[in-house]
C-alpha positions as CSV (number, residue, x, y, z in Angstrom):
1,X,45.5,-39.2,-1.2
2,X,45.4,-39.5,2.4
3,X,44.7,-36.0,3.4
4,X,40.8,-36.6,1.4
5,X,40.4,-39.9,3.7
6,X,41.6,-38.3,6.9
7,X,41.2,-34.1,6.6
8,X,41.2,-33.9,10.4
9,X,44.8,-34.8,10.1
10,X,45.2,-31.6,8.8
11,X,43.0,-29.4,10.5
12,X,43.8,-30.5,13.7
13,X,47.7,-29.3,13.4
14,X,45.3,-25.6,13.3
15,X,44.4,-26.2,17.2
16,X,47.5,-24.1,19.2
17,X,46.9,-26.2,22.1
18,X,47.7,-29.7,20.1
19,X,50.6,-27.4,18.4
20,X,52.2,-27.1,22.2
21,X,51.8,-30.0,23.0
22,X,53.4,-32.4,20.3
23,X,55.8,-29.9,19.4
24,X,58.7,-32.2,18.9
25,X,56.8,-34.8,16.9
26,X,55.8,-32.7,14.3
27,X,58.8,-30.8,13.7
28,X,60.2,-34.4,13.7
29,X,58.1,-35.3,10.7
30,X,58.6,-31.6,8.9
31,X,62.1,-32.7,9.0
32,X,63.2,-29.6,11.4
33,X,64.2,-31.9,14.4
34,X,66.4,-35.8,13.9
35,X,64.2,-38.2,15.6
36,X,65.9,-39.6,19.0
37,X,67.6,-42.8,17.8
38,X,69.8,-40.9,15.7
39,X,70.9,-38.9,17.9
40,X,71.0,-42.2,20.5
41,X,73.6,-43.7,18.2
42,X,75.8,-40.8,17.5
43,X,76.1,-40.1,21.3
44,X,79.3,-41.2,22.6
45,X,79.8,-43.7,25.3
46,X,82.7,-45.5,26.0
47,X,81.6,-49.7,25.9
48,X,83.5,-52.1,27.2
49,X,82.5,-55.9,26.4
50,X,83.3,-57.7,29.7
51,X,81.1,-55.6,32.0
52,X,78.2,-57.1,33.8
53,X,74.4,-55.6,33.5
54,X,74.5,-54.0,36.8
55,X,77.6,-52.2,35.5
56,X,76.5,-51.7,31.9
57,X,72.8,-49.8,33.7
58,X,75.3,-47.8,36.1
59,X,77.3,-46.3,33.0
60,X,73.6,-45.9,31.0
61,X,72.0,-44.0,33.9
62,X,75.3,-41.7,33.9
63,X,75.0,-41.1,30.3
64,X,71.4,-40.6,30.5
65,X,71.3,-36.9,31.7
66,X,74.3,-36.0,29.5
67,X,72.2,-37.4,26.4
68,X,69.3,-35.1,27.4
69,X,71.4,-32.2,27.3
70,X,73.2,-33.1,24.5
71,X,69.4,-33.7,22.7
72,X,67.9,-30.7,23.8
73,X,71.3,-28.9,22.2
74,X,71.5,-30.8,19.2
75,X,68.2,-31.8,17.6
76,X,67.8,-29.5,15.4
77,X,71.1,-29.7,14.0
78,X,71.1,-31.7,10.3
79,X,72.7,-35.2,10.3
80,X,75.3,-33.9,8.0
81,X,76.1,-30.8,10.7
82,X,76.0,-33.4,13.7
83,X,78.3,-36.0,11.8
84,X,81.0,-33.7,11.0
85,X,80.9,-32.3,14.7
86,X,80.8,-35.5,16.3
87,X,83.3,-37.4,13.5
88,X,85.5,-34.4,14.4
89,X,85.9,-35.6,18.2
90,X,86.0,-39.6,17.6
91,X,86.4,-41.6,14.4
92,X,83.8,-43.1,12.9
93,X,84.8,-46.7,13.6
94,X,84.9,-45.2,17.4
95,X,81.4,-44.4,17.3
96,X,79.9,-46.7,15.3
97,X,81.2,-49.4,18.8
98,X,80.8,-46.7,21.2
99,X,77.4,-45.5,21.0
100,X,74.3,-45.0,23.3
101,X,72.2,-47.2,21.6
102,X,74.7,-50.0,21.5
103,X,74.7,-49.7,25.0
104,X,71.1,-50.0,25.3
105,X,71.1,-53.1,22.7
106,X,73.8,-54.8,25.1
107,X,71.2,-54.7,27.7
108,X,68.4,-55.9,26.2
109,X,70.4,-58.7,25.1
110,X,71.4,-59.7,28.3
111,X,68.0,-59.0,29.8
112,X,66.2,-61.5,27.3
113,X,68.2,-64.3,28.7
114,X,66.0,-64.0,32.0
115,X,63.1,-61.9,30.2
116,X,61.9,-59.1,32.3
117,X,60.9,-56.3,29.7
118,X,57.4,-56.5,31.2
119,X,56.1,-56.9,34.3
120,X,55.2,-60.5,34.1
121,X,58.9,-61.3,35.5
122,X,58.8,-64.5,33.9
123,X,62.4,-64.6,33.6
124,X,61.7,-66.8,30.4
125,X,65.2,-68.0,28.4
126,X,64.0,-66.5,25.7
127,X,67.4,-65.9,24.1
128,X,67.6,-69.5,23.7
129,X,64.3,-70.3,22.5
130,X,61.8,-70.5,25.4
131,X,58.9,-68.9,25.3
132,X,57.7,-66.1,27.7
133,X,54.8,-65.6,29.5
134,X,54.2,-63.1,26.2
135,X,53.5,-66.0,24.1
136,X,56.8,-66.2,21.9
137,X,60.8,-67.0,22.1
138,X,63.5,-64.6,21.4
139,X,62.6,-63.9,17.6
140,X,60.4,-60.9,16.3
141,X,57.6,-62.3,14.4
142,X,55.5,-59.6,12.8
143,X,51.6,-60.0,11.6
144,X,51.5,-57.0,9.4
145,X,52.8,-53.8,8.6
146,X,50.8,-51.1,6.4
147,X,49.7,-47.2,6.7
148,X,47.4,-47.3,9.2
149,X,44.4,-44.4,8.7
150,X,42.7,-45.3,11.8
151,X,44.7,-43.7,14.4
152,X,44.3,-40.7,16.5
153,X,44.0,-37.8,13.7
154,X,47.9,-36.2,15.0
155,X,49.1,-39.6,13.6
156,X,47.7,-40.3,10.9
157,X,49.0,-41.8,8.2
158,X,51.0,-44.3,10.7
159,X,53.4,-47.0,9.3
160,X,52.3,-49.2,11.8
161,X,53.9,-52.8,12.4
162,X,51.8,-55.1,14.0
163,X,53.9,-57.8,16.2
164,X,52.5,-61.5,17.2
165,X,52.5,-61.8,21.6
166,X,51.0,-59.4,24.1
167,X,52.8,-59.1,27.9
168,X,48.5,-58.6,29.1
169,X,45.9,-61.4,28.8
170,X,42.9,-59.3,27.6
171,X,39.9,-61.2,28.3
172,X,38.0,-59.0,25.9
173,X,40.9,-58.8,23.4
174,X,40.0,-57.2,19.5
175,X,43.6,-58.7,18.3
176,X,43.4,-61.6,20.0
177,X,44.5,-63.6,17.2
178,X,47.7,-61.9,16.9
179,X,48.0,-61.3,20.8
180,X,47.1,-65.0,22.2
181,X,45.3,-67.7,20.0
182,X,47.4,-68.0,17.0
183,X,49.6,-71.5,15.9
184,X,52.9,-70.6,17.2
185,X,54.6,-73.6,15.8
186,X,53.4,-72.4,12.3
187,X,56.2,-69.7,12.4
188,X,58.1,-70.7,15.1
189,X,62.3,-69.6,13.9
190,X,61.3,-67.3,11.1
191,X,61.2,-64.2,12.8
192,X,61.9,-60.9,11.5
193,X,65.5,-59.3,12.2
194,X,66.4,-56.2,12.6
195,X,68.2,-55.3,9.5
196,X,64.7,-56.4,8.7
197,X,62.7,-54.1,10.6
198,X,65.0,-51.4,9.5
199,X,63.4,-52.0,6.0
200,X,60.2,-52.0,6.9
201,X,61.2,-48.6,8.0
202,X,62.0,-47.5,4.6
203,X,59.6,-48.9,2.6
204,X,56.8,-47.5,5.0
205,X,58.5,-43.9,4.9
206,X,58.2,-44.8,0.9
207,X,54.5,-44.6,1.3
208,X,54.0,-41.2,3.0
209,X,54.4,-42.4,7.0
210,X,54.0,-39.6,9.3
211,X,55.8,-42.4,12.2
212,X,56.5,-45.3,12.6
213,X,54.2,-47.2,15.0
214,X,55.4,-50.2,17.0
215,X,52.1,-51.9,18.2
216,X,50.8,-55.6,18.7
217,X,49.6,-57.4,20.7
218,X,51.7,-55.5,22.2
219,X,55.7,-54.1,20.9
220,X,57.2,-54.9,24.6
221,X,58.7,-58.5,24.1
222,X,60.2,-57.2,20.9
223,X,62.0,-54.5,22.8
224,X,65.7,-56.1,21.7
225,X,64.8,-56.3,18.1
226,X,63.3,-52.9,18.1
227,X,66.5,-51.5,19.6
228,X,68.5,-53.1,17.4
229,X,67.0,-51.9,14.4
230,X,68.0,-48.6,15.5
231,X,71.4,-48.7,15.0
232,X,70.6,-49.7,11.2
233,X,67.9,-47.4,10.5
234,X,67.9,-44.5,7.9
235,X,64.2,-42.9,8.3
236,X,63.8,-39.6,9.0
237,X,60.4,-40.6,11.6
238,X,59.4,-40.3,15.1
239,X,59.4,-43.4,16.7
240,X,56.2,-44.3,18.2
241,X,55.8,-46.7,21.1
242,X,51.8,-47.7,21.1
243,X,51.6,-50.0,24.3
244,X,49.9,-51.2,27.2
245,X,52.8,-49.6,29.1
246,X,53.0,-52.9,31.0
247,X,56.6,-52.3,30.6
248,X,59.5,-52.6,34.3
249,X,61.3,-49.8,35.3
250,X,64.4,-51.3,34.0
251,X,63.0,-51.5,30.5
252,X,61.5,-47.8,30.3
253,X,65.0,-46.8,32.0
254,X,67.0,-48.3,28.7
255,X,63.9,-47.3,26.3
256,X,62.1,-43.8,27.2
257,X,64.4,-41.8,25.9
258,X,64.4,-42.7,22.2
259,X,60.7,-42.8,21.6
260,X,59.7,-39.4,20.3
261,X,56.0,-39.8,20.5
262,X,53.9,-42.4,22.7
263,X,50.3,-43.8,22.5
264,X,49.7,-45.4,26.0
265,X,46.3,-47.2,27.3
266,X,45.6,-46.9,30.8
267,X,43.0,-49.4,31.3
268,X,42.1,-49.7,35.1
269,X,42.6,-47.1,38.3
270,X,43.5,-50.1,40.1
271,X,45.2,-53.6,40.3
272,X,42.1,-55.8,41.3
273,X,40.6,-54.7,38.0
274,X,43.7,-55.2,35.9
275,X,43.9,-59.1,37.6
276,X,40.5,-60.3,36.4
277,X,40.4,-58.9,33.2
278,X,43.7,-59.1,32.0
279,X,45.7,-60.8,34.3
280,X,48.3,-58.1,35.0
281,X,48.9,-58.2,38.4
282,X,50.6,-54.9,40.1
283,X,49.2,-53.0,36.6
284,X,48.2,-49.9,38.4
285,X,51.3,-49.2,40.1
286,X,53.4,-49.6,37.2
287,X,50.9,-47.5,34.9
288,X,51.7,-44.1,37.2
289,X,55.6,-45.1,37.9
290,X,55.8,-45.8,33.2
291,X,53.3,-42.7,32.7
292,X,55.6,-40.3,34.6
293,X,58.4,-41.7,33.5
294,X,57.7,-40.8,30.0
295,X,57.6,-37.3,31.1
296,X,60.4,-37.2,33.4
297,X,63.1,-39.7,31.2
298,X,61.0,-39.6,28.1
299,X,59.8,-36.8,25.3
300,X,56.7,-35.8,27.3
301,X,54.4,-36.0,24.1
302,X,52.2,-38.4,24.1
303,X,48.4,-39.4,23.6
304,X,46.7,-41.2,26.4
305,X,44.2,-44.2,24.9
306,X,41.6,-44.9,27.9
307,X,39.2,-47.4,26.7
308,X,35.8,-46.8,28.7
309,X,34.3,-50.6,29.6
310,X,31.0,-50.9,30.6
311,X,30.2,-50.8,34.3
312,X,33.4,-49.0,35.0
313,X,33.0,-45.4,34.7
314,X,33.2,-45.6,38.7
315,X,36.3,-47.5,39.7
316,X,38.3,-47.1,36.4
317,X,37.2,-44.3,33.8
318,X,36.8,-41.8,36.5
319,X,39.8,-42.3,38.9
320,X,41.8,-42.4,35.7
321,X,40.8,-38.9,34.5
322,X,41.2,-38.0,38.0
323,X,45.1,-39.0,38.4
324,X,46.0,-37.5,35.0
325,X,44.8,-34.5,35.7
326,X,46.8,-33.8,38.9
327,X,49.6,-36.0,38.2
328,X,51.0,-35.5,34.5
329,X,51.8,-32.1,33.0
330,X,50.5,-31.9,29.2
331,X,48.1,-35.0,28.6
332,X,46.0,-35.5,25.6
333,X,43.6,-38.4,26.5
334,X,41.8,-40.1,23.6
335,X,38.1,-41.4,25.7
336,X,37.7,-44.0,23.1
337,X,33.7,-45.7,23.1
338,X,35.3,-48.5,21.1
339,X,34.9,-51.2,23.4
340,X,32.7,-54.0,22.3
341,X,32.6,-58.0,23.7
342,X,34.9,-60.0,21.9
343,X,37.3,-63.1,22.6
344,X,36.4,-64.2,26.4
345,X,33.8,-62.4,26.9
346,X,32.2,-62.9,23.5
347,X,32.2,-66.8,24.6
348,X,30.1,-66.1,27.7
349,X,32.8,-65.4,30.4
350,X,32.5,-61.9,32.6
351,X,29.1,-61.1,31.6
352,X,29.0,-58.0,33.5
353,X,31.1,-56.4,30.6
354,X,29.7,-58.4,28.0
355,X,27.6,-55.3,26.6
356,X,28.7,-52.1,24.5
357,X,29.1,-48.8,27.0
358,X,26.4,-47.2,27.3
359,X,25.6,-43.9,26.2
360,X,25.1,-42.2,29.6
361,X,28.4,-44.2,30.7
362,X,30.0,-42.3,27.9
363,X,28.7,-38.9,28.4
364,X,29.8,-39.1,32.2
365,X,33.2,-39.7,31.1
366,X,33.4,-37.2,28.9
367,X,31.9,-34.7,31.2
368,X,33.9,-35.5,33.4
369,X,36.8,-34.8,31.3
370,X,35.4,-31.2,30.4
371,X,34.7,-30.6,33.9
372,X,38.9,-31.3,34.5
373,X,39.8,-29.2,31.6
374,X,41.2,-31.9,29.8
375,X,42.3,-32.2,26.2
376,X,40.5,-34.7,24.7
377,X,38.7,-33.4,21.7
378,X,40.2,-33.5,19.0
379,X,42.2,-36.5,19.7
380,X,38.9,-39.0,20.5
């Protein structure tokens, strides 16, 4: 049924450039490649309880060239194949506490205590119950999870889980009843847990999910619960992180390399931007460091989301194309016109973006793009 709403998702696996470029994802989803986090939790690494973070991120960043290796060799290996290798070296009780995704978990854990998974810093207490600079405590809460037809046409159908709290302040926000102005108290302690997620997992894969697709607000804050999850999952899916890669290095050191597939927005070309109209200070500095990071620590497939604002073709749009092209190796970049005035702006604030993009704005993007060589086609 989805394939006569959405044909493009179809057709567009006929493009040889899109096929070279996701190649990973979609043998993920054909079931010819296990999707990272099983791989993650079969990986052995020794874990002992008593160490400190600083220690716990020395022995992750020694494992985390051996797991690439170890990925690259054994991907394509069934579960059953990898099991009775691995089972063969260390029992299965062995692995099950000694894993690479347990060790990630461990340090999530620890990290939510003084929350820096994004670059707010807030240092929040969020594992007791305070709230971060994200908008919630230490609990997942989730606004909705469904196939989602509306995504880029390589992901499509997505089972897509919306969470509550964004790590941005979008003043032009389309979800900003889910990112910012909702009644927190009204759910406050009935989050979702991740046994829970790891259903949601199922029952989306039930309905003909091509991923699953962790999106908000923003996933970020949920970063522990999402990890977590892993090591309780049983879906055959790439893992997609949709974001506003607003993400520390720390966090995209324990995370990049168990996302198969990533849908990033790059907003602004530069910080002053970013301040005013989302209040993300230092945004444009840690957009290049978590863009190349994906590539470098990460899968390397992804599809860039730049949302084109009006009256910023110049400082943003532009630049943006600009440093993709001579800075990332195999983008796809969705130019999206979908940028209309809501929230803040919608009330009368910023009135200098408070206006649709214009036609000619959108055509000197796009040109622009065309004149770089980029891929953007069939993904916008």
């Amino acid at each position: 049924m989805w394939s006569l709403l959405r044909r493009d998702a179809m057709t567009v696996w006929q493009q040889v450039e899109l096929q070279n470029r996701l190649v990973y994802y979609r043998e993920i989803f054909q079931k010819k490649r296990l999707p990272r986090y099983k791989l993650a939790r079969l990986f052995h690494v020794p874990i002992k309880e008593n160490k400190d973070r600083e220690e716990l991120m020395e022995i992750h960043e020694h494992y985390h060239e051996k797991f690439k290796e170890w990925l690259k060799e054994k991907q394509t290996m069934s579960l059953e194949e990898l099991e009775k290798e691995v089972f063969s070296k260390h029992k299965e009780e062995e692995i099950e506490n000694n894993n690479y995704m347990k060790l990630k978990v461990m340090l999530v854990k620890d990290i939510l205590s003084a929350c820096i998974f994004c670059e707010n810093m807030c240092k929040a207490n969020r594992a007791e119950g305070k709230i971060g600079k994200c908008g919630v405590d230490g609990k997942a809460y989730v606004s909705s999870a469904f196939i989602h037809m509306g995504e880029e046409s390589p992901i499509v159908p997505s089972g897509t889980i919306f969470f509550y709290g964004c790590t941005m302040h979008c003043q032009f926000c389309q979800n900003f009843d889910i990112s910012h102005e909702f009644s927190f108290d009204r759910f406050k302690g009935r989050g979702t847990s991740a046994l829970d997620l790891a259903q949601t997992y199922y029952t989306l894969s039930k309905q003909h999910a091509r991923n699953i697709n962790f999106v908000g607000g923003d996933p970020t804050p949920n970063l522990h619960i999402i990890l977590e999850s892993f090591l309780d999952a049983q879906v055959d899916l790439p893992m997609l992180w949709n974001s506003n890669m607003y993400l520390t290095e720390t966090s995209m050191k324990i995370m990049s390399d168990v996302f198969d597939i990533w849908l990033p927005d790059m907003k602004y070309a530069n910080n002053e931007c970013a301040a005013k109209y989302s209040k993300a200070p230092k945004y444009w500095d840690a957009i290049q460091r978590n863009m190349k990071m994906i590539e470098e620590r990460g899968s390397g497939e992804y599809v860039i989301r730049h949302l084109v604002m009006p009256n910023h073709t110049q400082c943003c749009s532009i630049p943006i194309l600009d440093w993709v092209n001579e800075n990332l190796e195999t983008p796809l970049v969705n130019i999206m016109a979908q940028y209309h005035p809501d929230y803040k702006v919608l009330r009368g604030e910023f009135p200098e973006i408070n206006r649709r993009p214009k036609t000619s704005e959108m055509y000197e993007v796009r040109k622009h793009a065309d004149d770089l060589n980029l891929y953007w086609k069939s993904v916008s």
